[in-house]
N, C-alpha and C positions, 0 to 999 in steps of 0.2 A: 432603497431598491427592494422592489421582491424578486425572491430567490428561491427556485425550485431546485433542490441537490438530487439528482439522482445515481443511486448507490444498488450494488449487489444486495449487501446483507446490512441489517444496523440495528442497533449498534451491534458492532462487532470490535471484538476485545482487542483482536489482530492489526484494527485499521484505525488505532488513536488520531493517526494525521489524519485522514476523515474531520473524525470529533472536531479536534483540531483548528479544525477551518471551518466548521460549522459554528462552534461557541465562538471564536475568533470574529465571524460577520455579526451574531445577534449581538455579541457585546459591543458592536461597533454602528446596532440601530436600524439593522436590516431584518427585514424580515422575510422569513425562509421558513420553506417547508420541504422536509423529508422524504422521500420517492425512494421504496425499497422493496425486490423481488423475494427478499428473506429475509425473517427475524432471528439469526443466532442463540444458540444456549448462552447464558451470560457465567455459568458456573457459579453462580451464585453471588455475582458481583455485579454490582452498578457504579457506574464513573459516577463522580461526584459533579460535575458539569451534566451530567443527565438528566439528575435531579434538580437540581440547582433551576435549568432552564426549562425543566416538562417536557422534557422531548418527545419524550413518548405522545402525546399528545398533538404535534405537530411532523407527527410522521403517519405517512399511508403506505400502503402498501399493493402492489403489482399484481395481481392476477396473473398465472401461466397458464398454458396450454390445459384447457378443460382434458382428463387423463382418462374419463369414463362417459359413458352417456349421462349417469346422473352426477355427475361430475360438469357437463357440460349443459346439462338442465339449469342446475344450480347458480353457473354464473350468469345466463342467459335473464332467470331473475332480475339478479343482484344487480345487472347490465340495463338491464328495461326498468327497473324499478328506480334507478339517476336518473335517463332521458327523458327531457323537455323537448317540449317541440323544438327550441332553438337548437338540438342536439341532434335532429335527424340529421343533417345534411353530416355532420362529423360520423356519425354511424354509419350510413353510406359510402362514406369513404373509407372509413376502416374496413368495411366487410370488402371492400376491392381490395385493399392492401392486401388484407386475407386472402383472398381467391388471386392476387398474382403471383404469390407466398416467393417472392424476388427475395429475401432474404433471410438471414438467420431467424430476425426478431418478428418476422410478420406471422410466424406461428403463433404468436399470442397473440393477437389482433380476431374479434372486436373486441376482446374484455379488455386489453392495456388501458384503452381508452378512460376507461372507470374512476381512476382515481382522480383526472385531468379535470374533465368537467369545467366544473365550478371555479377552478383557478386562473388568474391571468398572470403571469410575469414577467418581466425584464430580463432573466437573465434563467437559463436552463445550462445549470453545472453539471455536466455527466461525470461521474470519476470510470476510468475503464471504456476501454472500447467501443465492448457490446453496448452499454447503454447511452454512450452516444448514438448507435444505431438505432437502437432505440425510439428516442429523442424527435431525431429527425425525421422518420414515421409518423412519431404521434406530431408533430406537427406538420406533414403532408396530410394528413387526419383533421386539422382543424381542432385536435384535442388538446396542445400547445402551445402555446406565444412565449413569444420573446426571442433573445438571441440564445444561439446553444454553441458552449465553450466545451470542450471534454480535454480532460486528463489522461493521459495515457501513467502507467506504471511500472509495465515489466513484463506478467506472463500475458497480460493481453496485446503487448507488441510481440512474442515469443511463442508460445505456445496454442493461445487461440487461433492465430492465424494460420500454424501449422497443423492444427486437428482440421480447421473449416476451410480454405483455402485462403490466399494471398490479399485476392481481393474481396475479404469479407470484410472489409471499411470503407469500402467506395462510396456507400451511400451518403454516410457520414462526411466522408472528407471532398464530395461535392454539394454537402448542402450545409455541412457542419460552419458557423463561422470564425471559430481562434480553436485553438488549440495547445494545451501544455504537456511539457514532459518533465519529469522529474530529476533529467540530467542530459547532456548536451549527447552521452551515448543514445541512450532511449530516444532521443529526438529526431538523431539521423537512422535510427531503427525506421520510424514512422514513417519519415519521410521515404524513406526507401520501401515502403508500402504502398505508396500512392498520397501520401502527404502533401499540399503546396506545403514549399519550403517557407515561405513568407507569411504565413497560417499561423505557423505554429514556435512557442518559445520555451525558453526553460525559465521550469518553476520549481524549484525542490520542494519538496515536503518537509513537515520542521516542526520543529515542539518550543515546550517553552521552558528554558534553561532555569530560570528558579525552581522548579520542580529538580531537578536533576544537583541535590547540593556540590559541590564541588571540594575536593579535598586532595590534598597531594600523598602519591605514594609512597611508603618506604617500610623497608623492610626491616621489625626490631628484631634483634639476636634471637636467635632457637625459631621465629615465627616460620613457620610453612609457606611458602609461596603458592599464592590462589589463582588460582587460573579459572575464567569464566564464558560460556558463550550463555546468549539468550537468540530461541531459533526454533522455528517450527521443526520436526524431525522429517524434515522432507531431503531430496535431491539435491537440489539448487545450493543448498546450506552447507553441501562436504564435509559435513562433520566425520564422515569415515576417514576423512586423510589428516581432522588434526586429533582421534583417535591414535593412527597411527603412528602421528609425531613423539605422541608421549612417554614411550619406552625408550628412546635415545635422551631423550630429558630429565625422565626418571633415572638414568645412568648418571648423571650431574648433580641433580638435584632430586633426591629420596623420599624427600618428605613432603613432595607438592601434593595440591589439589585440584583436581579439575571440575568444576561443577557444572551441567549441561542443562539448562532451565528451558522445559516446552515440551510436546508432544506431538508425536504424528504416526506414521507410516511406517517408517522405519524406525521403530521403538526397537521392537526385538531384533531387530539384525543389526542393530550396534548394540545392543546389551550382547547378543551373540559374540563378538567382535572383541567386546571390554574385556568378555570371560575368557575368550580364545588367546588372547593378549597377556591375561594375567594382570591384568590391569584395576581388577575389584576394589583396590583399596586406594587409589589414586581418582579414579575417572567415574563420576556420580551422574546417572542417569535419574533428575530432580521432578519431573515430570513438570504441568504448565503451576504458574504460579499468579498468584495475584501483580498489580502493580506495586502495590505496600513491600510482599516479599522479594518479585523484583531490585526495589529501589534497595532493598535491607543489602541484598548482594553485590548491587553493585559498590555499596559502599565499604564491602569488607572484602572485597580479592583485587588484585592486583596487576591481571594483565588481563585484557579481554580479547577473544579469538574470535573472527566471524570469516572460514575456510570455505567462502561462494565459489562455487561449479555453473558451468554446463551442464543439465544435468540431461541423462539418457533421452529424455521426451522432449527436450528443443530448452527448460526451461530456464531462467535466468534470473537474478538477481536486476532488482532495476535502480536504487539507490543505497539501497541497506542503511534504514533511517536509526535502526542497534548503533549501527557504527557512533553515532552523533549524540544518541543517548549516551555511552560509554565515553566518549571525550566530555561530555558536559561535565559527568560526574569527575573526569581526572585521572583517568584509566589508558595507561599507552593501549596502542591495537596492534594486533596482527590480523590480518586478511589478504586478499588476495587483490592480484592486477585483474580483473572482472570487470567487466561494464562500465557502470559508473560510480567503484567504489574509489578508485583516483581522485575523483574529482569532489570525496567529502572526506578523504583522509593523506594528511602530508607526509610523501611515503620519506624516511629517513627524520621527520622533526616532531610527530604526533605520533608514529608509527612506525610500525613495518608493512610491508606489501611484497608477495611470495608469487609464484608461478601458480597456476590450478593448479591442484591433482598433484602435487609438488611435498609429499611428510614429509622427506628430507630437508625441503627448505622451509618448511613450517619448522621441524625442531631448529634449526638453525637460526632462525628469527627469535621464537622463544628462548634458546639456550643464550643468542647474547644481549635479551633483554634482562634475565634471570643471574647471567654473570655481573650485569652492571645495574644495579638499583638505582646507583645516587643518580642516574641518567631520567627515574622516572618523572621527578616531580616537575624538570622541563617540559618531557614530552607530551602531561596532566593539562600544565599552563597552555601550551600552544596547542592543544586540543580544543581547549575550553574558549579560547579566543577563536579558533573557525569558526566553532558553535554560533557564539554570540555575533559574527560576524557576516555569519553567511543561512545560520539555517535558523534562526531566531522566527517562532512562527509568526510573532504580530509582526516582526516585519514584514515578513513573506507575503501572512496577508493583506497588508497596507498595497503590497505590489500586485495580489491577486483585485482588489477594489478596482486600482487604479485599471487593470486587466479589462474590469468588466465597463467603467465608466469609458472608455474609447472603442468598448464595441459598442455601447448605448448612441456614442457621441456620430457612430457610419453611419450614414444610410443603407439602410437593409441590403444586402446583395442575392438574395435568395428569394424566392415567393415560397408560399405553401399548397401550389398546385398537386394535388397527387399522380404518383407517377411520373413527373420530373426530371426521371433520373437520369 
């Protein structure tokens, strides 16, 4: 099959399930190209699956809204200088998407068009919302073929629709043909957007469990109990409320460690918080780290925290794919009843799971994980079997292939008339 992904940012260090499922089809003989509106900092790191497969080289990238006149000179070039005569009548059509500017993405229209061109495919993977919207433009445009599948994930069921309105996926989800969500929550989110219910299914997101060695926990005489989140320093993540867990814990247990791996936003108003707390010598603000260092952590602490919120601006937690990392490796959890973190962590046998917004019952969770060791290296084991069980990525995408091979197998239900809608 050919396979056009289209993605926000790539590679992006944040969105390995991405990678994920991209190395997952080429090693599996498909060929696939890249579709991305931004190239991220990589902080000086490159996946080794990047390399390995050239990626960079089978990745293009999106034109946005021309931002100057010579800004808009420039693409008009770059625009004109692709088009073939077989290309007008798609340029004509774009330049009316433009001029009916019916939705978010047709602000970018005619230049989206650009990187489309020359390609034909089978199968148009949007991950996120907006670039199913996207999608189904550029193919009202004639710049597109194939069938187009999009991924929903979390803030783009949560928070985009709340900045742009309700119905900023209509386009999509009248002309879109499948649809995946990363938990059976995020699904009936969608659906309650304007989703056909029979559109769309769950797909988790998922890694690959040999990476993640696996070891059981336990704690030797005099050793310090480590305590770990890995988490963007954003909202959604609540690391204010297992900040605040930790001084009734520290009442127990003296000599813990809390290490907080990532970076964002709220950087200084939880170092704020640490210091307000008296917390300096227990609760480590690690900044972002490598995968390498990463993996080095999870294999030396002991309990892993991931305290997901609602946060102030609508936003939400859509699988918490950490959660699955941290069971591969053999790491009981504590997190939260959220979304759809239920349904990748077994609350009482892999786990605990606490109320939001809830330090009380976060310390409480951690105080009788910390009283009871010899409990961990069950709760390791039956971690490590959900993993392989349920969020194993080649399986997933053996189920994503199959996904795409019964939309190849319909007959089209959509035309690519413009305007359509």
């Amino acid at each position: 099959m050919k396979i056009a992904v289209i993605v926000s940012s790539f590679p992006d260090v944040s969105e390995t399930f991405i990678l994920n499922q991209i190395v997952g089809l080429l090693d599996r003989g498909h060929t696939v190209r890249v579709f991305a509106s931004n190239r991220p900092e990589q902080h000086g790191k490159t996946d080794d699956d990047i390399v390995r497969l050239d990626l960079p080289r089978h990745t293009r990238y999106i034109p946005g809204p021309a931002r100057s006149l010579l800004g808009a000179r420039a693409a008009w070039l770059q625009l004109l200088g692709a088009i073939r005569p077989t290309h007008l009548t798609t340029l004509y059509r774009a330049l009316r998407i433009r001029q009916a500017g019916a939705t978010l993405e047709s602000a970018r229209f005619p230049f989206a068009i650009r990187p489309f061109l020359d390609g034909d495919y089978d199968i148009a993977h949007c991950h996120f919302g907006r670039n199913g919207v996207l999608a189904a433009l550029l193919r009202q445009a004639g710049a597109l073929s194939g069938k187009i599948l999009t991924t929903f994930h979390g803030s783009d069921v949560h928070t985009f629709p709340r900045n742009h309105g309700r119905d900023v996926y209509k386009t999509v989800f009248r002309h879109g043909d499948r649809f995946t969500a990363n938990s059976n929550f995020t699904r009936e989110c969608v659906i309650a957007l304007g989703c056909p219910a029979d559109k769309i299914t769950k797909l988790p997101v998922g890694l690959y469990p040999a990476r993640y060695p696996f070891n059981e926990r336990r704690l030797a005489t005099g050793e310090p109990p480590r305590l770990l989140t890995v988490a963007r320093l954003v909202g959604k993540k609540g690391l204010r409320y297992a900040i605040e867990a930790i001084p009734a814990v520290v009442e127990r247990h003296p000599n813990l460690t809390y290490d907080i791996l990532g970076d964002g936003p709220l950087h200084d108003e939880l170092h704020g918080l640490i210091t307000r707390l008296d917390l300096s010598d227990h609760v480590h603000l690690l900044g972002w780290k490598t995968s390498e260092e990463v993996a080095a952590h999870f294999a030396r602490s002991h309990i892993f925290i991931l305290p997901s919120v609602t946060a102030d601006n609508g936003d939400m937690e859509g699988q918490g794919l950490v959660l699955q990392e941290a069971q591969a490796s053999g790491l009981p959890v504590v997190s939260t009843l959220h979304n759809g973190i239920p349904e990748g962590v077994v609350d009482g046998v892999s786990g605990h799971l606490v109320p939001e917004k809830d330090s009380a019952a976060l310390a409480d969770a951690l105080n009788r994980l910390l009283d009871h060791p010899e409990r961990w290296s069950a709760m390791g084991r039956a971690g490590r079997r959900l993993v392989e069980e349920q969020f194993d990525i080649d399986k997933l995408n053996d189920r994503l292939v199959r996904i795409y091979r019964t939309l190849l197998a319909e007959e089209r239900s959509v035309g690519t008339t413009p305007f359509s809608r």
